[in-house]
C-alpha positions in Angstrom: -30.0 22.7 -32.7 -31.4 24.4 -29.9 -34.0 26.9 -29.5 -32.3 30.3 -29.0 -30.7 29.2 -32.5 -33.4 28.0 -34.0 -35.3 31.5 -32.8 -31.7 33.6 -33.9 -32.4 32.2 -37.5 -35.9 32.6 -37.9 -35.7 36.1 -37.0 -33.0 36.6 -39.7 -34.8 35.3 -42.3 -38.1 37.5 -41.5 -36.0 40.5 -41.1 -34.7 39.8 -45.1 -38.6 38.5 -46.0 -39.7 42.4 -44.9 -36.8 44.9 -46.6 -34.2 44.3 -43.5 -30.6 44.6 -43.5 -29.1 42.1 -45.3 -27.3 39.6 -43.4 -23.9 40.1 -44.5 -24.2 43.1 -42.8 -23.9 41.1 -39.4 -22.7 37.8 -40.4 -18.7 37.8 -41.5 -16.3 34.6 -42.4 -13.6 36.6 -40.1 -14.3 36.9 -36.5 -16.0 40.8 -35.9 -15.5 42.9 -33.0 -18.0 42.3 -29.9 -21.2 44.2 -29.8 -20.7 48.0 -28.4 -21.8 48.0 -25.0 -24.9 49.9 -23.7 -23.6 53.2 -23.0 -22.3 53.4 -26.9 -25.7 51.6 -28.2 -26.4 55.2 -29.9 -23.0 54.4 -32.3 -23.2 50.7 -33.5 -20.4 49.4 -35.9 -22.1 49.7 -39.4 -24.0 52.9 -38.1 -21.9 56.0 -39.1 -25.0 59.0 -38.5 -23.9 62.6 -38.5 -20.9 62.0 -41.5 -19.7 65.4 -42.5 -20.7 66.8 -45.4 -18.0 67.1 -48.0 -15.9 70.4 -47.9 -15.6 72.0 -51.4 -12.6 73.7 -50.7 -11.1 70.9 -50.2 -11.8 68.7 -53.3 -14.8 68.1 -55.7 -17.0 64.7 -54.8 -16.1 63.6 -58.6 -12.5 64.5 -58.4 -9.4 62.2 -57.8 -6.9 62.7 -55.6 -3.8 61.7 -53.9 -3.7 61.4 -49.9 -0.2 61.6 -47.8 -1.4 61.1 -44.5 1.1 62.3 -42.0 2.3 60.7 -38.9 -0.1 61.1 -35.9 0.7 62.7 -32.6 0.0 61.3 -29.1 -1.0 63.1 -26.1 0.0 62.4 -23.3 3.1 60.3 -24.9 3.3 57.3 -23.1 5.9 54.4 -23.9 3.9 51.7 -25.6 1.5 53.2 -27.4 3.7 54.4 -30.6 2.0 51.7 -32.6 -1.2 53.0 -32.0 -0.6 56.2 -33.3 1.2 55.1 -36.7 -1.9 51.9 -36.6 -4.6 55.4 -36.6 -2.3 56.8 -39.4 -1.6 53.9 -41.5 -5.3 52.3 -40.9 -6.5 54.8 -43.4 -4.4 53.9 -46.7 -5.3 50.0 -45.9 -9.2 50.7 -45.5 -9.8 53.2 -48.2 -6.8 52.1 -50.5 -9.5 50.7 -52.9 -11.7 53.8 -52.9 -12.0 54.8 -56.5 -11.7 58.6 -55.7 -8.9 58.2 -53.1 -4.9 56.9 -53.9 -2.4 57.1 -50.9 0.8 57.6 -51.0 3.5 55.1 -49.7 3.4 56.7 -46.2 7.3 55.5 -46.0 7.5 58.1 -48.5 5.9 60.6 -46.0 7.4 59.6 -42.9 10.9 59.6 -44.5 9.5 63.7 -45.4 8.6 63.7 -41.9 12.0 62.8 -40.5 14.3 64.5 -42.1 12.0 68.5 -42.3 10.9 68.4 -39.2 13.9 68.3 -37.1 12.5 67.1 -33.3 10.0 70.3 -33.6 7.3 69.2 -30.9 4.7 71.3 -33.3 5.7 69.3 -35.9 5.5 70.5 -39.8 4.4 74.3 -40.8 2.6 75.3 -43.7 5.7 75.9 -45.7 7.2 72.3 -44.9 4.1 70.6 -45.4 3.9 72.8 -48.9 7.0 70.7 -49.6 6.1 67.6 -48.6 2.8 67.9 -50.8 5.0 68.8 -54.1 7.7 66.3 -53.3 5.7 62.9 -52.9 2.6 65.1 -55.3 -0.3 64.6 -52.9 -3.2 67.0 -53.4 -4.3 66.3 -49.1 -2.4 66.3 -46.8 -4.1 64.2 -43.5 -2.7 65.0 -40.0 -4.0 63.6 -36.8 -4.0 63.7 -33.4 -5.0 61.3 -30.8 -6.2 61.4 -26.9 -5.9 58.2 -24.9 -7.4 58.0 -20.7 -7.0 54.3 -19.4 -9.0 52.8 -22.4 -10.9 55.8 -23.5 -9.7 57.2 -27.1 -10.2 60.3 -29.1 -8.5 60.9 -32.1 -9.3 64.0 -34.6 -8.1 64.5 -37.8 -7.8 67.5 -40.3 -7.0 67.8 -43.9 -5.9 70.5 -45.9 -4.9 71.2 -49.7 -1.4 72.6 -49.7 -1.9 74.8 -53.1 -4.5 76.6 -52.3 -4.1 76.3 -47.9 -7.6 75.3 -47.5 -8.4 73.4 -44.1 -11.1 71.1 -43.1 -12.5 71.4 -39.4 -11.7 69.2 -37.1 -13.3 65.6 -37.7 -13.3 63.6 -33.9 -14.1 60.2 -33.2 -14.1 58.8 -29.9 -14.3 55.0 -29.2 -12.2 52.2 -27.1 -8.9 51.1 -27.0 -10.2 47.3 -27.2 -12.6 48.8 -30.1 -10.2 49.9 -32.0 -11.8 48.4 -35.4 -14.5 50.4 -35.2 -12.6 53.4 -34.1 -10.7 53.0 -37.4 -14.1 52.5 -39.3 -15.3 55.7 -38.2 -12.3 57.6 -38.8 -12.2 56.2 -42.8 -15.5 56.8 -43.2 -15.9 60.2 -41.9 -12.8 61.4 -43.8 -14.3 59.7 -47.1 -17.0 62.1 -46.4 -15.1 65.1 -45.8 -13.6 64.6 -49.6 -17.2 64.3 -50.9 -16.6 60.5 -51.9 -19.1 59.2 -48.5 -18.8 55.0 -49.2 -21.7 53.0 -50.6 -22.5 49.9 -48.2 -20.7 47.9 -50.4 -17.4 49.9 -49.4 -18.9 50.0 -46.0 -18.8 46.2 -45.4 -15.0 46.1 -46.7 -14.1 49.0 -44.5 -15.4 47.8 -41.2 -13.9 44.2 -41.4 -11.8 43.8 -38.7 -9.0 41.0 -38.9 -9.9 39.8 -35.1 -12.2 40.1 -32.3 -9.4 39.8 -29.6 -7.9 43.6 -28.5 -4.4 41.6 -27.8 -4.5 40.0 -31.0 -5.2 43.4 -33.1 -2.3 44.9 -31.3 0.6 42.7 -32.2 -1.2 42.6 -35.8 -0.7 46.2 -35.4 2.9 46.3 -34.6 3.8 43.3 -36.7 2.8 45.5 -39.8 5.5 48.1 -38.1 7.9 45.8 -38.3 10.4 45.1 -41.0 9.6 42.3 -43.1 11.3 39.0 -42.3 12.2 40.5 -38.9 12.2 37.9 -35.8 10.5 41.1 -34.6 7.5 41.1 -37.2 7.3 37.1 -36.7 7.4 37.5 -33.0 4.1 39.8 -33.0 2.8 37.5 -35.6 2.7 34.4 -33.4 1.9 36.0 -30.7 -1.3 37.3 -32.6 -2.4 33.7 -33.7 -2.1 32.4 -30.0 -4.4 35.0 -28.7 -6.7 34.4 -31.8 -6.0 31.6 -33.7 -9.1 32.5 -36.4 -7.4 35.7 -37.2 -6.5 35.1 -40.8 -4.9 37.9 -42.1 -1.8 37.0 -38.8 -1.9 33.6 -40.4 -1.4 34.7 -44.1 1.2 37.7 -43.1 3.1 34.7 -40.7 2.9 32.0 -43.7 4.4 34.8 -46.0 7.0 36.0 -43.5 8.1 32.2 -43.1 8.4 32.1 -47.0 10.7 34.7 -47.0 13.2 33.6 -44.6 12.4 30.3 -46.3 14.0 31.6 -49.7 16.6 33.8 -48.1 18.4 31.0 -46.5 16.6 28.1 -48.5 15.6 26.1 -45.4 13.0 23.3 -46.3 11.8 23.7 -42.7 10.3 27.0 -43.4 9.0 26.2 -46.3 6.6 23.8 -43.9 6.2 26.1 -41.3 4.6 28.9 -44.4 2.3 25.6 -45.7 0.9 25.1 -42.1 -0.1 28.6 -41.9 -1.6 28.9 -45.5 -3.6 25.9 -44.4 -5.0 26.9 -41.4 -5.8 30.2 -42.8 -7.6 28.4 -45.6 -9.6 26.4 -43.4 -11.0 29.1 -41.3 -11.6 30.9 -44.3 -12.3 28.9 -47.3 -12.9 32.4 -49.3 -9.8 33.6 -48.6 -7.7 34.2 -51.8 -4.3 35.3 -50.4 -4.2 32.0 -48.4 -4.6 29.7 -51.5 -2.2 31.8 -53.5 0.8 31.4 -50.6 -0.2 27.2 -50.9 0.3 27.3 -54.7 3.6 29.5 -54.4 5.0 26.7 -51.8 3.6 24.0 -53.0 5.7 25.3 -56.9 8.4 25.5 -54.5 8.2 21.9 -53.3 8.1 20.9 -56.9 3.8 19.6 -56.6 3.3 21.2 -59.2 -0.4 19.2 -59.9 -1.2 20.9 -56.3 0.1 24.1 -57.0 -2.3 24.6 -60.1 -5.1 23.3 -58.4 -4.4 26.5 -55.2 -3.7 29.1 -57.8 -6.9 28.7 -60.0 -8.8 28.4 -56.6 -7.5 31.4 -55.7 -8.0 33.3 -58.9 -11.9 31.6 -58.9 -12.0 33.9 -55.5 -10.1 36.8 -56.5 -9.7 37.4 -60.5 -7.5 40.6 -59.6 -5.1 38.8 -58.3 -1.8 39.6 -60.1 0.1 37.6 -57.8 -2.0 34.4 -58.9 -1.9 35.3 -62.1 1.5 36.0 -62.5 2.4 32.7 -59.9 0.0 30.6 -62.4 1.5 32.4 -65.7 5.1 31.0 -64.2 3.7 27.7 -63.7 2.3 27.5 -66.8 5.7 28.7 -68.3 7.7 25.7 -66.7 5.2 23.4 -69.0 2.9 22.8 -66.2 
């Protein structure tokens, strides 16, 4: 071991020996986005100062409610960059789904809404459409957002508003890089957490600043793989090219493992049924923790007929994740076949 480590881990453990930051806050299983560069030093990625304080207008810190979060605009609109503006939208429901205060709406629901009130109107929805669109999919906030992009500068703001009652938020604006889009994301979840009155705990902090990968071209196909139809060539496509420009990022591995699986019991071609156990492998190699790669191994290795080796990946991946109904449920089947 050389020195700068040996100095790296001595200064990690003094910093927990005297009330530091705990080290999970640094140190990840999944690769993290690079450090900010000097000129954004006064932001770092786990540092969100200046978080608005909750507008009571809009909803009570204790109360729960229901989030559509409408489809993002672009300006200038530039061929390309749709996926980032439904990635802003979408990023949203996938880092604060879990939030206990917060439940989001199937946003295929919304854009569906979207697509068929709006009618090509540049301005998009008015108060009496989006009135509409609140009582048909029963959202108490509706979330719209609008995003800024120079070269690989980014500003996107956000607004919510309660459609019952017509109360709007101010405008919340983050600004960040395109090849830092994690923590652009972060920022944005956390700071419209806050708005609500329902600011995360560090706990909810960790989860929400995870970022699958630490490679900008990797995060993009992610991005527009999870645009794609499932099964697609076109969502498989993005996924393979995510895992050659990072082949650590674990959640392209899982998403490419289950993608193979499905084409794999659509046309019931052994081959993909191979190609779904190489990715569940490698995913559970370069994360050991990960639950949703042990649960796809015990689904295709019950679909192989190794049954023994099946158990063996669901219970692991119910010892790592107990609220896993797929496990359960893919274990409870097992179990059901006298196995």
């Amino acid at each position: 071991m050389g020195i700068p480590a040996v100095a790296l881990i001595l200064s990690c453990v003094l910093a927990a020996q005297h009330g530091g930051p705990s080290l999970i806050r640094y140190f990840s299983l999944r690769p993290t986005p690079a450090p900010p560069a000097a000129r954004d030093a006064a932001i770092p990625l786990l540092m969100f100062r200046g978080l608005r304080a909750h507008d009571a207008a809009l909803s009570a810190p204790s109360e729960a409610c229901r989030v559509a979060v409408l489809g993002f605009s672009a300006s200038p609109r530039r061929k390309g960059d749709e996926w980032l503006a439904v990635e802003l939208a979408d990023s949203l429901a996938r880092k604060l789904g879990a939030h206990p205060r917060l439940e989001f709406i199937d946003h295929a629901l919304v854009r569906s809404f979207e697509r068929r009130h709006a009618k090509g109107k540049a301005a998009g929805l008015d108060k009496r459409r989006l009135a509409m669109l609140a009582h048909a999919a029963g959202a108490d906030i509706l979330v719209s957002g609008a995003l800024a992009r120079n070269g690989d500068a980014l500003a996107v703001e956000i607004k919510a508003m309660r459609p019952a009652t017509g109360a709007e938020s101010e405008g919340v604006r983050v600004d960040g890089r395109i090849d830092r889009l994690c923590e652009v994301e972060a920022r944005l979840a956390a700071r419209f957490a806050s708005l609500l009155g329902s600011p995360p705990d560090d706990a909810e902090m960790e989860r929400i600043a995870e970022c699958p990968t630490s490679s900008p071209e990797a995060f993009e196909e992610l991005a527009m793989a999870r645009q794609a139809a499932e099964g697609s060539h076109t969502r498989i496509r993005h996924l393979q090219r995510a895992v050659e420009a990072d082949p650590g990022c674990v959640e392209a591995r899982c998403m490419l493992g289950d993608a193979y699986y499905g084409i794999g019991m659509t046309y019931q071609y052994v081959e993909w049924f191979n190609m779904a156990l190489a990715e569940y492998r490698k995913a559970a190699v370069v994360s050991p923790s990960c639950a949703r790669a042990f649960e796809g191994l015990g689904v295709v290795y019950m679909r192989n007929g190794r049954y023994d080796l099946a158990r063996r990946a669901l219970e692991k991946a119910i010892s790592l994740d107990p609220a896993s109904k797929g496990a359960r449920g893919s274990l409870a089947r097992l179990e059901g076949m006298g196995y």
